[in-house]
N, C-alpha and C positions, 0 to 999 in steps of 0.2 A: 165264396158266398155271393147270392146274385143279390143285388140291393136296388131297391126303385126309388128314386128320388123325385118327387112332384115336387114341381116349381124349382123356376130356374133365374130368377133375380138374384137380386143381390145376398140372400141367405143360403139361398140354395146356389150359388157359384161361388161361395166359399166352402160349402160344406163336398160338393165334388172335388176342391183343390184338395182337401186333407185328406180325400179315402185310397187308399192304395188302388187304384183302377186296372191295376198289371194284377194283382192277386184276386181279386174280386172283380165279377161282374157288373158294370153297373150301369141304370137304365136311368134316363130324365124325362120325363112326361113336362110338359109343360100348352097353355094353350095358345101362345105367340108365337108362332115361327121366329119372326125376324130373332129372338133373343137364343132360337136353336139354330140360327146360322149365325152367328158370331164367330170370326175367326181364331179365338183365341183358344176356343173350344178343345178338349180334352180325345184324341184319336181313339183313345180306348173307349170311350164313352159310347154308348147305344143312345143317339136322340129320339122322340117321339114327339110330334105335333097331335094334341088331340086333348079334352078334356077326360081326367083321372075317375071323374065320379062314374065315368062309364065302365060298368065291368066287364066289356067286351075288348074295351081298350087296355084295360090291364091284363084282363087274360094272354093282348095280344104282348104285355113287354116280357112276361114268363110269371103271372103272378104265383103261380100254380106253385112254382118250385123257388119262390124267394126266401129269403130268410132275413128280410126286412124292407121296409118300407118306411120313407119319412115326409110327410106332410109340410112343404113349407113353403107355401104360397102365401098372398098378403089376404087372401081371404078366410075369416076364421072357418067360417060353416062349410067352406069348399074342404079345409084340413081335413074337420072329423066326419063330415061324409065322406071322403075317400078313408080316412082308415079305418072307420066301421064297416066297410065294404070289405076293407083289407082283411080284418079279422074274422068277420063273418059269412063272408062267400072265400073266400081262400086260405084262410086259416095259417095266415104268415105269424110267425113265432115271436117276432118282436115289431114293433108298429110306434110308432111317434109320430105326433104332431103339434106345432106350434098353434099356440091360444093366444088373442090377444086381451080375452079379460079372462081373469084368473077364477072369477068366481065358477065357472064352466070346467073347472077341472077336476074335483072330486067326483060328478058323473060319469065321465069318460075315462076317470083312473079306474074304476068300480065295474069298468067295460071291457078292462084289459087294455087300454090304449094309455101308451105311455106320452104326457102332455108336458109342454113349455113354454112357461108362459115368458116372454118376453119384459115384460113389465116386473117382474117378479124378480126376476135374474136381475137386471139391471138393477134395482135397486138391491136387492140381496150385496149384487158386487161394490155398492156405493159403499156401504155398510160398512163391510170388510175391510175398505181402503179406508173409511176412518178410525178403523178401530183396530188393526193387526197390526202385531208388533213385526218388527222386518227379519225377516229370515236370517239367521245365524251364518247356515253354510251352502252350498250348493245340495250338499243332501235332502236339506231342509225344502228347498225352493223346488228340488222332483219332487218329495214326498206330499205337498200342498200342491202340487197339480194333479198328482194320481190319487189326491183324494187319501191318503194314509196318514196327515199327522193328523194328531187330537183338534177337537172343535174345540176353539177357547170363546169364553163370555164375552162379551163384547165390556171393553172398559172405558169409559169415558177418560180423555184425555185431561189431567187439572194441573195448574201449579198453583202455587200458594202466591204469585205476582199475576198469574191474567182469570184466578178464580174457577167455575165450568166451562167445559166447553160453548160453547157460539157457533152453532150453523147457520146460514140463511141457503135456503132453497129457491132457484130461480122455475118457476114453472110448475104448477098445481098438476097438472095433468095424473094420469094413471102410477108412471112411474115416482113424481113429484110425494103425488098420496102415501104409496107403498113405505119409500124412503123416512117420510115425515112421521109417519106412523112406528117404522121401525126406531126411529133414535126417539121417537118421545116415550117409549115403552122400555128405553135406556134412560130416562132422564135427561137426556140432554136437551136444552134449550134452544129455539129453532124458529126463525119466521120464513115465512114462505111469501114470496113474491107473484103476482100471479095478474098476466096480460089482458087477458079473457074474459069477459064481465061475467059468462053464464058460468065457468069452472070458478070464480072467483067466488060465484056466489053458491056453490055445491062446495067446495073444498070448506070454505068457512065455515057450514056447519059439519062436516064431517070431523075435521082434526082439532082439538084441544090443545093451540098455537095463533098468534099473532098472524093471518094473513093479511098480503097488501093488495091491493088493485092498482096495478102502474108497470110498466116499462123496466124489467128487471136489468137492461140494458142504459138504463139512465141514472144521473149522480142525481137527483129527484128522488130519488124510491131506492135508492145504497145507501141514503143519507137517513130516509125513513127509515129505513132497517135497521139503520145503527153498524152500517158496514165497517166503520173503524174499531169496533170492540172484535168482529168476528174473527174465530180460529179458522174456518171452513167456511168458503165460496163453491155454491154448489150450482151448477146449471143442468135443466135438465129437461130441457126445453125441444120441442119436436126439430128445431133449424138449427145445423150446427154452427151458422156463421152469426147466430144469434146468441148463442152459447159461449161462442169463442170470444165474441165483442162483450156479451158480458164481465167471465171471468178475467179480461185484460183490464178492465176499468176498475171491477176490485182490488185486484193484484196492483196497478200502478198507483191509484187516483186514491185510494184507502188503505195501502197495504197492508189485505190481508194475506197470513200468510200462505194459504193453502186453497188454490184451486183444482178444480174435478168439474170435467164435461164432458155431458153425453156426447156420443159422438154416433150420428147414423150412418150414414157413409163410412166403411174404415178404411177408406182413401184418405181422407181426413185424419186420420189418429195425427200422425209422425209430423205434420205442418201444423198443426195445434200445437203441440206441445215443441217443435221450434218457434212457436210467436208467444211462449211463455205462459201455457197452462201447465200445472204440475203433473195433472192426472185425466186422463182420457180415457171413459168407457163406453166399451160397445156392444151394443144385447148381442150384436150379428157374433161376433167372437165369441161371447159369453155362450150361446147355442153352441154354436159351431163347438166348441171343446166341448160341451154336456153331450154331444150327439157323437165326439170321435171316444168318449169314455164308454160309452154302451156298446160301441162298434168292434168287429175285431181293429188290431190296431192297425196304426200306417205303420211308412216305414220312416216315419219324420212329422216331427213335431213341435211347435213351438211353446215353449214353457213359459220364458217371460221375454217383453218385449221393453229396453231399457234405452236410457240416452237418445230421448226422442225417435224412436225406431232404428237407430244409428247401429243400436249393439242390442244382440240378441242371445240368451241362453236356449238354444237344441238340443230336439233330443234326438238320436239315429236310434235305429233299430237294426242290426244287423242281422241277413239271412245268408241262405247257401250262397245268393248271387254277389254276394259282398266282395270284392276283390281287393279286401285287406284282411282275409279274415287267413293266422296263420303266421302274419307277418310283425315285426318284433315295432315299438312306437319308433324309437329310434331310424328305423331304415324306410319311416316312410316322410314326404317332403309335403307337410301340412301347407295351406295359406299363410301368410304372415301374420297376418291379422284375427287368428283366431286360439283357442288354446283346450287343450283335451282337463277337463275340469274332475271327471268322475267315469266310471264306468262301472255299471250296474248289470253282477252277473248272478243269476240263481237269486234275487232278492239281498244279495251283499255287495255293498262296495267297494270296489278298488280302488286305493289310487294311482292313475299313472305313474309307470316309470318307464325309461328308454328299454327295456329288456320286458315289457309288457307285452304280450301276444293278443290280437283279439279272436274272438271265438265267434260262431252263428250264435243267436240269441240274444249276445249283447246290448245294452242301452248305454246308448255313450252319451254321455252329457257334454257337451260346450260348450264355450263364450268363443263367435263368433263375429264382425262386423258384417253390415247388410250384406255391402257388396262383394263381399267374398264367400255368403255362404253357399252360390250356386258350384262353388270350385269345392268345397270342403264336403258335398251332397255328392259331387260328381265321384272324390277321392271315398267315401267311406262307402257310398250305395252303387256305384257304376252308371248312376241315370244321366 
């Protein structure tokens, strides 16, 4: 499949890492040069210098004959002009593009343009990490990435010694709203902290919650919140070193149990969560999987990311090119540090055993440590 990828920052140079660019074609439009001569750039990749909104320019990456296209530049109205152009002078099959206010996305669904909002995901995923119970098996932990187990209601956390739940929210902003809105339509109990005098003073009449105006970063405004009763320290705030300074001052100075911060940067994730945030999220991730679930697949992919980025669950996809496929689990010389957990054939699982053979098609699940998974990529995939 040929795929054209507009915009080439930081969303979009994640979203090229996970596409298989050996199976698929795949084109980057972007209007910076310097960020299309990056060394670290991707050989298979077709670069282009030039702005997308021109349909001459897309004619020239192959619009004609793509069978996708994704929008994800930091400009919203640059997205859904190019992929209204996409859909309607070239009539590519599937089209997405990232939004950065949500209200704008029922128009553009209604256009055939499949939309994401940023804002949206990120809080959706807050949500979820306050409220899902933890996966039983490894089965369990593919099946809630590919999107197969049951949606469960979201349950407020209680005990009969700390009463409801207790969130505080650092950061009113779009996501801050989203989130605030979602757990107060669960009942949960919630004040929101918020830097900004003009958001402080938009958020207050929006939400049906206690908001503060102060330094969600200061034992001033953790103390007003009543940070020592909270279940949940939530930051969610545009800076992630403001985030991170937050949730440490909760977590030590009030111990609260549970911290969660946005994180824009996902260079950032893994050093956040070694200087003791419990939980890191990142829209750019959060897209990035919603954009490789619509995609055909890779041939590798990350399920969950644990022990401060230290240890990771993989998924392989094995094809013809596979140079284990054939070969018994026994006679082949894994990593040390990694362990074959599952393998998913025809929609059933297997579990390993030494006299296991793998097949093309396969999804092999793992637990992995970082630094070994480029050896354990090299033994299952040949790359």
């Amino acid at each position: 499949m040929r795929i054209i990828v507009v915009g080439y920052g930081r969303l979009g140079t994640q979203v090229v890492k996970q596409l298989d660019t050996q199976q698929n074609e795949v084109i980057v439009i972007d209007k910076q040069r310097e960020l299309l001569r990056r060394p670290d750039r991707d050989p298979n990749v077709r670069f282009i210098a030039g702005n997308a909104t021109d349909p001459d320019l897309l004619g020239e990456a192959g619009a004609e004959k793509a069978g996708a296209l994704i929008a994800l530049t930091r400009d919203e109205n640059t997205n859904l002009m190019v992929a209204q152009v996409a859909r309607t002078v070239f009539n590519i099959p599937k089209v997405m593009a990232v939004v950065y206010d949500p209200a704008r996305e029922p128009s553009y669904r209604a256009a055939g343009i499949e939309t994401m909002a940023l804002t949206v995901a990120g809080a959706e995923f807050l949500v979820g990490q306050l409220s899902a119970a933890p996966p039983k098996d490894f089965t369990q932990v593919w099946e809630r990435a590919h999107g197969h187990a049951a949606e469960a209601p979201l349950t407020p956390v209680r005990s009969e010694a700390s009463g409801p739940m207790y969130v505080i929210v650092v950061g009113g902003g779009r996501v801050g709203y989203f989130l605030a809105r979602a757990l107060l339509e669960n009942n949960i109990e919630i004040t929101i902290i918020e830097s900004s005098k003009e958001i402080f003073d938009l958020v207050s009449q929006q939400v049906d919650c206690p908001v503060i105006y102060g330094d969600g970063s200061s034992t001033a405004a953790l103390e007003m919140a009543g940070a020592r009763r909270a279940n949940v320290f939530v930051a969610v705030t545009n800076h992630d070193q403001d985030n991170l300074i937050a949730c440490q001052l909760a977590k030590q100075h009030f111990g609260v149990p549970k911290t969660i911060a946005r994180v824009k940067n996902p260079a950032n994730e893994a050093l956040m969560q070694q200087l003791g945030v419990d939980i890191t999220v990142s829209s750019t991730a959060i897209i990035t999987g919603a954009i490789q679930s619509e995609l055909p697949h890779s041939r590798i992919r990350q399920v969950l990311d644990l022990r401060a980025g230290q240890l990771e669950i993989m998924e392989y996809r094995l094809d013809s090119r596979s140079p284990v496929l054939g070969k018994h689990l026994r006679d082949l010389t894994f990593p040390a540090a990694c362990n074959v957990v599952t393998i998913f054939r025809d929609r059933e699982a297997i579990v390993p055993r030494g006299d296991t053979t793998f097949q093309a098609g396969d999804l092999v699940l793992t637990l992995v440590k970082l630094p070994t998974e480029p050896e354990l990529r090299k033994l299952l995939l040949g790359d």
